[in-house]
C-alpha positions, 0 to 999 in steps of 0.5 A, a space after each residue: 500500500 505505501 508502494 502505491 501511495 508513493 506511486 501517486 503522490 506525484 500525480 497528486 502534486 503534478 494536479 496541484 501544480 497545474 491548477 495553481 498555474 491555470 487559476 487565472 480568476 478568483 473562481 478558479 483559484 477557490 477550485 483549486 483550494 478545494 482540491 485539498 480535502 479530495 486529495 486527503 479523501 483520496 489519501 484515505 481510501 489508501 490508507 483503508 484499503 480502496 486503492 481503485 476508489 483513490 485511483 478514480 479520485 485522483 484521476 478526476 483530480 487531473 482534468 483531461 486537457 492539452 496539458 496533462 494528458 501525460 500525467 494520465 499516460 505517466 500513471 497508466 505507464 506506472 500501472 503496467 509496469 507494476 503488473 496491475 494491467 486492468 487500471 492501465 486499461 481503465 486510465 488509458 481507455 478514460 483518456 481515449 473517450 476525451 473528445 479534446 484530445 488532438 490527433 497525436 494524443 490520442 494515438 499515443 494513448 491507443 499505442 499504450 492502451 493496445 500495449 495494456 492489453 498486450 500484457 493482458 495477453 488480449 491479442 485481438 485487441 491489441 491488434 485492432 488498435 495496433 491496425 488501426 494506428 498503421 494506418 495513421 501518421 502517428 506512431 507508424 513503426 510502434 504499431 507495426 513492431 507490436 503487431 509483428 511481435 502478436 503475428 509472432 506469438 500467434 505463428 502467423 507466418 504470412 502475417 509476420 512477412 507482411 508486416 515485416 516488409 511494411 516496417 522496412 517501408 517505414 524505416 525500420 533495419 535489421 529485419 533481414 535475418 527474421 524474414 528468412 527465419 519467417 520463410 523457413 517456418 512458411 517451408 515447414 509448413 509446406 512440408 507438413 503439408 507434403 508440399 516439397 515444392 512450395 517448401 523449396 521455393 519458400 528456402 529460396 526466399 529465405 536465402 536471398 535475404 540472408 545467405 548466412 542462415 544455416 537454417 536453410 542449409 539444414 532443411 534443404 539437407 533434411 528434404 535431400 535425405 528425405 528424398 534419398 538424394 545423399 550427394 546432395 545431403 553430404 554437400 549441403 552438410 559440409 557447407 553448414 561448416 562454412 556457415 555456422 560450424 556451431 550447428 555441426 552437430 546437427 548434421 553428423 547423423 545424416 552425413 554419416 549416414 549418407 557417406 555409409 549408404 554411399 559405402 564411402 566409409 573411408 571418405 567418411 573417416 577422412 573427412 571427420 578427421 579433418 572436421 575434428 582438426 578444425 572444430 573438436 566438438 563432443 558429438 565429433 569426437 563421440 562418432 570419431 571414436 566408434 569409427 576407430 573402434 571399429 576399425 582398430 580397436 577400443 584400445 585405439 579408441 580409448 587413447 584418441 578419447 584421452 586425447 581428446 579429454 587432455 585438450 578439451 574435458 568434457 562430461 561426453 568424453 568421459 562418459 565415452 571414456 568410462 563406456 570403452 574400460 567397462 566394455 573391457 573390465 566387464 563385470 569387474 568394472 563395479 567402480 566404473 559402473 558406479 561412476 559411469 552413473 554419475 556421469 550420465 546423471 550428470 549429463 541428463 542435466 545438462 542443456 544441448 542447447 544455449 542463446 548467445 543472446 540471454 543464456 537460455 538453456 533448452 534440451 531441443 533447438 529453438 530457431 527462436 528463443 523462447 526468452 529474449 525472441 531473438 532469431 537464430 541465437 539458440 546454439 549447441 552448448 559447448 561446454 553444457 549448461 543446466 536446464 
């Protein structure tokens, strides 16, 4: 209660001040001298307990005109943020039915009141005013962002696209890299759909407005393996190395899986080699070591994974470790079982994958995080965090 007390004596003051400025005549300065028991009827209903009965004295304490329109878009602003989204609403719609409000006050005060409603998740709403306010020639831009931030949440792809490209129109950089994102998610519905077609024509899109996207990359190489076509998997894997060598990971199970179908298998443990000089990832080094163990050994293997750990420790290779010595000890290897379940609860803890953007942890992919929304910051997590 003292929170919202100090929360509106300002506005109780701001009131005051402007009445002493405007009292022009003897009439209107007795108005104002009557505004001190308001002002403690409105203290009261505080201190018992009515903070809506105080808020709807105080509020009618400051006339709605030219001049205090802000102290109402202040205290709706105020509300908001505290969480207390239904007075927000109740300000701002108050200050919308004013017939003396000029053009950009009133735009002003439906952005807020759209962002109310936001907040209260009424989407419908907040779109309508936003719309509404797209059309205008106020506020242009923050119209088109909100409703590009409610398309979002509602997945509406076709949506997102169009109001991206109005928002390009209105002056807004920086929306290459989400409108590929959004011709990705067009493509994957087109697959849903069994529409491979539409899919591809879609990734083209994507791609003019951002080569650097290895999401493309990715989904092309999906529809490739989907269509048996393992010479287009394997180049369009090795490129994602180029791309964005993070997502990697994501791509060795199919690479591997079309060199073997290739019967390449040689060309497969060449190549990994190579990869693994150049980017030593846990996943690398898990399918490098099956591949030497089936070629030449666990005791080949295990000496390539303690190499491995010398220069990059990580909880998947010693797993890999401990997995290699038990297969050797057999049921000797008690103390080995017990650590090996260590490590592996150890592992069901950590997260796959992390935003360079918040930090976010997840255990599957997000081409969008969940947290902050940026695009394409969701990665493999190197080191592993915790979910």
């Amino acid at each position: 209660m003292l929170e919202l007390l100090l929360l509106l004596l300002p506005v109780a003051a701001a009131s005051g001040w402007w009445a002493a400025r405007r009292s022009v005549s003897k009439q209107e300065r007795t108005a104002a001298r009557e505004w001190s028991p308001q002002y403690l009827k409105g203290l009261n209903f505080l201190l018992n307990e009515q903070p809506d009965k105080a808020i709807d004295l105080l509020v009618k304490m400051v006339e709605v005109d030219s001049e205090t329109v802000e102290t109402h878009l202040a205290l709706g602003n105020l509300f908001r943020r505290r969480g207390e989204v239904e007075r927000a609403i109740r300000i701002h719609q108050n200050l919308i039915a004013r017939p003396s409000l000029h053009g950009q006050q009133r735009a002003q005060a439906l952005l807020e009141l759209g962002q109310d409603y936001m907040r209260a998740g009424l989407f419908d709403r907040a779109e309508n005013l936003f719309s509404e306010l797209a059309e205008s020639r106020f506020y242009k831009r923050q119209a088109l962002s909100n409703l590009l931030e409610i398309f979002q949440q509602e997945k509406d792809w076709q949506r997102c696209l169009e109001t991206a490209e109005r928002l390009k129109v209105a002056g807004e950089r920086g929306l290459s890299s989400r409108i590929s994102h959004f011709h990705c998610e067009l493509a994957l519905q087109a697959l849903a759909e069994s529409d491979p077609g539409v899919a591809l024509a879609q990734l083209k899109k994507a791609a003019a407005r951002d080569r650097s996207n290895v999401r493309v990359t990715l989904i092309r190489a999906d529809i490739a393996m989907h269509a048996g076509d393992c010479k287009a998997v394997i180049k369009g894997c090795k490129r994602v190395e180029g791309q964005e060598p993070a997502y990697l990971p994501e791509v060795l199970p199919m690479l591997q899986e079309c060199y073997q179908r290739l019967q390449q298998d040689e060309s497969l443990l060449d190549y990994l080699q190579g990869l693994y000089s150049r980017h030593a990832g846990s996943e690398l080094m898990l399918m490098l070591t099956d591949l030497i163990q089936n070629r030449e050994g666990a005791q080949a293997a295990e000496a390539f994974v303690l190499k491995h750990l010398a220069a990059h420790p990580d909880l998947k290779g010693l797993d890999k470790l401990v997995t290699l010595n038990l297969q050797q000890t057999g049921a000797a290897g008690e103390t080995l079982a017990t650590l090996k379940q260590a490590v592996e609860q150890m592992l069901e803890r950590q997260a796959a994958y992390q935003c360079e953007q918040c930090g976010f942890n997840a255990k599957k992919l997000h081409w969008q995080c969940p947290s902050c929304m940026s695009w394409g910051s969701i990665k493999p997590a190197q080191n592993g965090g915790v979910a």
